[in-house]
N, C-alpha and C positions, 0 to 999 in steps of 0.2 A: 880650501873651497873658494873659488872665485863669486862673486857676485857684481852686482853693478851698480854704481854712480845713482843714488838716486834726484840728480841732477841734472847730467846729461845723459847718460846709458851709458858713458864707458864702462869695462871691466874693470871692477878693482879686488883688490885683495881683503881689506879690510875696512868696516867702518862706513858711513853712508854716505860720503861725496868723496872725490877724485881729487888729489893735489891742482886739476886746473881750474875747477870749482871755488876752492875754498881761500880764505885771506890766508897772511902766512901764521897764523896763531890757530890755523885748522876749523876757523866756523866758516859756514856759507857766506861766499860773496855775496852783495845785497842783487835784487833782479835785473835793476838797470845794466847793472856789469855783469852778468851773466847775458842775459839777452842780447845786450850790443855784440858782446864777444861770441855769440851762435849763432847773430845775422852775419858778421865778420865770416864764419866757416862757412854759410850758408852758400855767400855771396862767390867766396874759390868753387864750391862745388856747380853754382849755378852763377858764369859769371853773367852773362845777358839778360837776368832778370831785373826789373827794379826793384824799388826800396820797399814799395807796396808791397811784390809777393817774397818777397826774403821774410819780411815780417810775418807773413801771415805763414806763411813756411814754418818761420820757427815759433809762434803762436801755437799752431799744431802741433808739433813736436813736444813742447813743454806742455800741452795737456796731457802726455800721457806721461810724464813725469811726478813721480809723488812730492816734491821737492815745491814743483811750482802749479801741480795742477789747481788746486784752489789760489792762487795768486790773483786778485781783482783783470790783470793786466793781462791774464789768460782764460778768466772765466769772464769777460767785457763785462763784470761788475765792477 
């Protein structure tokens, strides 16, 4: 049974985050490193954007992430 990343959305196979998520000892990267690294993908799939909407881009993204939807830095608490 596949499922997904509750992280980013990838597919995975097993377990609630994705090898590109996680450190190498398997727990969640902390959010700064996550987030810099989904504005990073944001930014190939939208290169003309700035920095303002890449963020806000992936702000909304990770709200619908259970991983980081209550995250201060995603709820602007």
């Amino acid at each position: 049974m596949t499922t997904t990343c509750e992280s980013c959305g990838m597919p995975i196979e097993t377990g609630p985050y994705c090898p590109h998520c996680t450190t190498p000892d398997g727990t969640l990267q902390d959010f700064e490193t996550r987030f810099e690294t989904m504005v990073a993908w944001q930014a190939r799939r939208a290169p003309h954007a700035s920095r303002a909407e890449l963020e806000a881009q992936t702000i909304a993204y990770l709200q619908t992430m259970p991983a980081w939807r209550d995250h201060p830095r995603v709820t602007g608490g």
